[in-house]
VOTIKOL-611464 format. One record per residue (C-alpha): residue in one letter; z, x, y. Coordinates in steps of 0.2 Angstrom, whole numbers, plus 2048, in hexadecimal, padded with zeros to 3 digits. Layout:
aZXY;...
END
This chain:
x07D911988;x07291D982;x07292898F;x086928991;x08792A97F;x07D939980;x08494098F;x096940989;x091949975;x089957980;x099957989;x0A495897A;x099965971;x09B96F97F;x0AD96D97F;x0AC974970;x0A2983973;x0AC987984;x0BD989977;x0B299596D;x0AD99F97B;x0BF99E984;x0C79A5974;x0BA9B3973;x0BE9B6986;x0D19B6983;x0CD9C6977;x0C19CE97C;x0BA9C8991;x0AA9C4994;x0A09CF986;x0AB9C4978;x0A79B6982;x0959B8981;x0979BD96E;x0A09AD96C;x0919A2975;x0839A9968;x0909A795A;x08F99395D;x07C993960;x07B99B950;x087991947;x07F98094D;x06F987948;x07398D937;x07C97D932;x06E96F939;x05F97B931;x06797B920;x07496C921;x068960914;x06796D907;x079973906;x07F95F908;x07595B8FA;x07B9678ED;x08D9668F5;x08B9528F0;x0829548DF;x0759498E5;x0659448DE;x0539428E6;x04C9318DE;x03992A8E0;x0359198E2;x0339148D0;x0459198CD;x04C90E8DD;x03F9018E2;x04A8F88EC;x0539058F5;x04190D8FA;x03A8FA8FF;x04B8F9909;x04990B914;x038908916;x0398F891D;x0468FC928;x04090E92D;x02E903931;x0388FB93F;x04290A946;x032913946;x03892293B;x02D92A92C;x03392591C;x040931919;x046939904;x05292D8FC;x05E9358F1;x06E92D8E4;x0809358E0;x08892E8D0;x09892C8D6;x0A291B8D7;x0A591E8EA;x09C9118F3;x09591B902;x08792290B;x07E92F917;x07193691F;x06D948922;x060953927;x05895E935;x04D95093C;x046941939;x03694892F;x042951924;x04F941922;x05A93F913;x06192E912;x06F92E901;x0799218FA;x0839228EB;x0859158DC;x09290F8E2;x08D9078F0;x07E9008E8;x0898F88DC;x0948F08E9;x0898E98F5;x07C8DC8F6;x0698DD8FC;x06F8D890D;x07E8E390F;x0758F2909;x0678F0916;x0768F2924;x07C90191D;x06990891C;x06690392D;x07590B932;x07191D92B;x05D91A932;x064919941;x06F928942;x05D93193C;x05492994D;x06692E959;x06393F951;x07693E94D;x07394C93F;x06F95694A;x07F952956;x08B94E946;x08396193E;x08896C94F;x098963952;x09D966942;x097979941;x0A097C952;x0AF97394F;x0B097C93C;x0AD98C948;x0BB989954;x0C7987943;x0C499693E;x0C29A094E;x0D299A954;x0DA9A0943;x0D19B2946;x0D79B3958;x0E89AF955;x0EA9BD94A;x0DE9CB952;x0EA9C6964;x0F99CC95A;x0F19DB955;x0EA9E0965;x0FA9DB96D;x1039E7961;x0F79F5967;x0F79F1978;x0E69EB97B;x0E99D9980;x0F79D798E;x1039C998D;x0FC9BD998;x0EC9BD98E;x0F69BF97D;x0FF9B0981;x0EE9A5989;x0E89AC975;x0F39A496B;x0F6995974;x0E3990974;x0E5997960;x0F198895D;x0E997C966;x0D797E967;x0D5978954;x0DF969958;x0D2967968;x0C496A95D;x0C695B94E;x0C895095D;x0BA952966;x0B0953957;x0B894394E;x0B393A960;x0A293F95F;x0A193694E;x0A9928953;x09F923962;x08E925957;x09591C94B;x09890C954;x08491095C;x07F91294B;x085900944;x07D8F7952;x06C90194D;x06F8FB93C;x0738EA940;x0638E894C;x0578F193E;x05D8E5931;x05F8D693B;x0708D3934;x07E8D993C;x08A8D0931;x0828D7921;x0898E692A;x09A8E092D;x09B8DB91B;x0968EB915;x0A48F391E;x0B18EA91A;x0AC8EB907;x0AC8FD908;x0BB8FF910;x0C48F5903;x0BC9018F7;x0C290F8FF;x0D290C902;x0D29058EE;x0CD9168E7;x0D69208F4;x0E69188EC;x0DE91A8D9;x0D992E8DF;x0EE9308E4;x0F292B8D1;x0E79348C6;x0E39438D2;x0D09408D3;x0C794A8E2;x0BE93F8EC;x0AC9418EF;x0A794F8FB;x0B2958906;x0BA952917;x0B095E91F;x0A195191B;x0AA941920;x0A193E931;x08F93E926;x09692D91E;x09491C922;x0A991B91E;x0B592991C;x0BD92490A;x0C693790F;x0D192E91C;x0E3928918;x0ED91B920;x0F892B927;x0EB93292E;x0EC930941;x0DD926948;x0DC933955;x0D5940946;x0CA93193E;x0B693693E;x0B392093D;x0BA915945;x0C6907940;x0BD8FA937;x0C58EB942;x0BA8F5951;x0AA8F7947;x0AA8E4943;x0AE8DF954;x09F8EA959;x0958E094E;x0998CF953;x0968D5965;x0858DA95E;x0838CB954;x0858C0966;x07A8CC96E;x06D8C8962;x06E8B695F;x0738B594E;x0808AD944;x0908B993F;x0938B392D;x0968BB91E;x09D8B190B;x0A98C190A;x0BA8BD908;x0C08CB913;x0B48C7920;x0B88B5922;x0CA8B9922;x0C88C6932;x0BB8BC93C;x0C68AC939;x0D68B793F;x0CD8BD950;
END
């Protein structure tokens, strides 16, 4: 699973750095192409080395210590104990926005963030599956994956938005013939398109890996599962109260696949675009996890009994 999980993200990630370099080749040959190649190493560099910091100020977050958070630090340590990890800085976002990340170069330099929201929303139990969750995108090294996909795919956007114009100009002028001109601004159309695809499926497939991770580490994968479904109905609540009083939501959707839910995602939003996936699979996931391990898929949530009870 591993192994075919890792084998299909370098795939996509070259997917995405093959559209760079085919624009680049489209305008310039094999010189642009090259130029192109080094462009994405040093994006994906730039972005992962300094990803923490700018996510940080970008989210108004705060570092706390243990005597501020007791039991969010006894949380992450205990879990982080069983995944092996070094206990990694814990930080707070005042915002009603029950959600959470983690960020980072590596796992020595790990960032694990929730915000009050979520801490006033969920029980011990729940909380430890979402912890779990984000510990165990720090151990897959999903960072560094969800960091360079983002970089490239943000790259691609805006490369594909240069080219289109620089293959009218150099059409005008003679230095790009039609064939090529054409190739241009076909792969200026659609290569952004191509892009949030491929990078939306890369966050989707760790997500899933990632809820079975948190669901092992806390030993209860319908703590998880509860969580979930908990946040989703907060999300889709505030989403509804952010339409009517024209609130901004927290973050950008650039940031989206960092979080444990997208609250940026709309019901008209084609799940083909989604950076999670639908709820209903996560939970499924987890009851298939839950058999896996032995243990009893049960949860006093409303929601919960409701959708287990349905299937």
């Amino acid at each position: 699973m591993k192994i075919w999980l890792f084998l299909r993200t370098t795939l996509m990630i070259a997917l995405l750095t093959g559209l760079l370099m085919a624009m680049g080749y489209l305008l310039g040959g094999a010189r642009w192409m090259t130029y192109m190649f080094w462009f994405a190493v040093g994006m994906s560099f730039l972005s992962f080395w300094y990803s923490d910091r700018l996510v940080v100020k970008m989210m108004k977050a705060r570092i706390v210590s243990r005597e501020e958070a007791p039991e969010l630090y006894d949380i992450v340590e205990k879990l982080g104990k069983k995944a092996n990890l070094p206990m990694p800085k814990i930080a707070i976002i005042d915002d009603p926005t029950p959600n959470a990340f983690a960020t980072g170069r590596n796992a020595k330099h790990a960032l694990v963030t929730v915000t009050t929201g979520i801490l006033e929303l969920l029980d011990r139990d729940e909380l430890e599956g979402v912890l779990g969750h984000e510990l165990t995108h720090v151990r897959n090294h999903d960072i560094l994956v969800g960091t360079i996909a983002g970089a490239l795919a943000g790259a691609v956007v805006y490369i594909a938005y240069v080219t289109k114009y620089l293959a009218f100009f150099k059409a005008i002028f003679g230095d790009l013939s039609l064939d090529r001109f054409i190739y241009a601004i076909l792969i200026a159309i659609t290569a952004p398109i191509a892009a949030v695809i491929i990078r939306s499926a890369i966050s989707r497939r760790r997500e899933f890996a990632a809820d079975e991770g948190g669901a092992r580490l806390s030993g209860k994968p319908w703590a998880l599962a509860s969580a979930l479904l908990k946040l989703d109905e907060a999300v889709k609540k505030l989403q509804k109260e952010a339409e009517v009083k024209k609130k901004k939501p927290l973050g950008n959707p650039g940031l989206a696949h960092l979080f444990i839910v997208n609250h940026f995602e709309g019901d008209r939003v084609s799940r083909l675009f989604a950076t999670h996936p639908p709820t209903e699979q996560r939970i499924e996931n987890l009851r298939r996890v839950a058999k896996d391990m032995g243990v009893e898929f049960r949860s006093g949530y409303p929601l919960f009994l409701e959708l287990v009870n349905q299937s």
